[in-house]
C-alpha positions as CSV (number, residue, x, y, z in Angstrom):
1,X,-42.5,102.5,-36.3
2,X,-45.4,100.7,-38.2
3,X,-43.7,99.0,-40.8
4,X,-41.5,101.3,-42.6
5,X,-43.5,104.3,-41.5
6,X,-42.2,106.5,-39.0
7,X,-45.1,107.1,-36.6
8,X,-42.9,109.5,-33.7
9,X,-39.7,109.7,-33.0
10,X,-37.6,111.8,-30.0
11,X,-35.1,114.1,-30.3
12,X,-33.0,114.0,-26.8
13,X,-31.2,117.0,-26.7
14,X,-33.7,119.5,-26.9
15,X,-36.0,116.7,-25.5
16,X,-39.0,117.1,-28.1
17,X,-40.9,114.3,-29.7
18,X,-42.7,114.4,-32.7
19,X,-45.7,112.3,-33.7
20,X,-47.6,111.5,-36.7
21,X,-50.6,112.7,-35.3
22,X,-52.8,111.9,-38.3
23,X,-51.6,108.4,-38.9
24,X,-53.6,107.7,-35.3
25,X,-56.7,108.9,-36.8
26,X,-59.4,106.7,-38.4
27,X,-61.7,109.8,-39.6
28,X,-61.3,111.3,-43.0
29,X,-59.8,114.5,-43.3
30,X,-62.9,115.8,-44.2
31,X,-65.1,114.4,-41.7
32,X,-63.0,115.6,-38.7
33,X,-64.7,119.0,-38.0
34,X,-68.3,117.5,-37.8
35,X,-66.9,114.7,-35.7
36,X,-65.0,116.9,-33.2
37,X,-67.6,119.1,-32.8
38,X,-65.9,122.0,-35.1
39,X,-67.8,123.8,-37.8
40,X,-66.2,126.7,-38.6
41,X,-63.5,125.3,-40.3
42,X,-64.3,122.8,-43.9
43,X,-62.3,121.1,-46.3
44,X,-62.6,121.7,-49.9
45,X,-62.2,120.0,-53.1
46,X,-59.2,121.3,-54.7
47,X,-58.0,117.9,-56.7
48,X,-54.4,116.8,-54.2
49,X,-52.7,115.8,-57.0
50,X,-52.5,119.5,-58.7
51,X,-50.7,120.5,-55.3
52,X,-47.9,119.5,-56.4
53,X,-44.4,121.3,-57.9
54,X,-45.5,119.5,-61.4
55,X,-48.5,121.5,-61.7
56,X,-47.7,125.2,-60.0
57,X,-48.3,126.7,-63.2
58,X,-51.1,124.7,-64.6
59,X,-54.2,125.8,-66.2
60,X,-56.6,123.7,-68.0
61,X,-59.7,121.6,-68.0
62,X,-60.6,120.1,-64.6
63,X,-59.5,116.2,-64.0
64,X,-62.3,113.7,-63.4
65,X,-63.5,113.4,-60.0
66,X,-62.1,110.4,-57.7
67,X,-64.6,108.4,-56.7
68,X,-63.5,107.8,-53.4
69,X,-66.2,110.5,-51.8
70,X,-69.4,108.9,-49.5
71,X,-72.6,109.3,-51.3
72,X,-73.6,111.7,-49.1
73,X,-70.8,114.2,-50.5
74,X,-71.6,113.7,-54.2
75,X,-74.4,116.4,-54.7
76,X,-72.3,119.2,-52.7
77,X,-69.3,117.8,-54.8
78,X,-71.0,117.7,-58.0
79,X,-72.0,121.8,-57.6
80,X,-68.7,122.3,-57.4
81,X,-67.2,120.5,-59.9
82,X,-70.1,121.1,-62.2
83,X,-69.6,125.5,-62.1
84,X,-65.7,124.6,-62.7
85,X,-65.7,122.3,-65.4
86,X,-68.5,124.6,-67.2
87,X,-67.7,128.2,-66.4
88,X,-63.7,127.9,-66.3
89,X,-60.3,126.2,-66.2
90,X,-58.5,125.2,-63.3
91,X,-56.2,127.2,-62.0
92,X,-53.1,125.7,-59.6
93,X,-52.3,128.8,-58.3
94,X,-55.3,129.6,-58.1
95,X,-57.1,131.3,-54.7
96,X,-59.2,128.7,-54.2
97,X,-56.0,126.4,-54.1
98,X,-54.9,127.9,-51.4
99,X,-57.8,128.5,-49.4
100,X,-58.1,125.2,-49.7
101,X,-54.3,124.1,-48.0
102,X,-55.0,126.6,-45.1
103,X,-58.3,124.8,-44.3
104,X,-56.9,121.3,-44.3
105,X,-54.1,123.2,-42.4
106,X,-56.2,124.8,-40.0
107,X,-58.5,121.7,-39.5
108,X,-55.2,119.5,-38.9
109,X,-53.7,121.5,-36.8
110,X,-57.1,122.2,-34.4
111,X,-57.0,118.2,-34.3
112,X,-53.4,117.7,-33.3
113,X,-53.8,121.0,-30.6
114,X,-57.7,120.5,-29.0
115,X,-58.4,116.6,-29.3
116,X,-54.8,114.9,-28.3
């Protein structure tokens, strides 16, 4: 434990252990496939907050950006936003969405597997 976070914990009987892989790592979700030497697998910009139950049936104008992004990823950012704030609404259940989940998914989950 770290505080009141749980970071692994062991389960005896069936003698498995389960780690919070991600709370060991300093580099941003995004950053992780150029780090470890992985490119075939990005993370997108789907907005975290609309993956939630609250807005599984949302559709509406796009939030404002966070500005927690390096200034490096501003102009790739800003294409994006900028084609979904003026040619559409946002869609929560939308493909992009989950495209989205499976890459932070997939890229999480090459992490954990390839670079313990």
């Amino acid at each position: 434990m770290s505080g009141s976070k749980i970071l692994s914990f062991k389960e005896p009987d069936y003698r498995l252990t389960f780690i919070d892989s991600l709370s060991f790592l300093l580099t941003r979700l995004n950053a992780m496939p150029k780090a470890l030497d992985f490119t075939d697998q990005t993370k997108g910009y789907f907005p975290h907050k609309f993956s939630s139950e609250n807005h599984l049936n949302y559709v509406g104008p796009y939030p404002p950006p966070l500005e927690r992004m390096m200034a490096c990823e501003w102009e790739e950012f800003d294409s994006w936003y900028g084609k979904g704030v003026t040619f559409g609404k946002l869609h929560a259940d939308s493909e992009e969405r989950v495209e989205t989940l499976q890459s932070e998914h997939g890229i999480c989950t090459i992490v954990v597997r390839e670079h313990k």
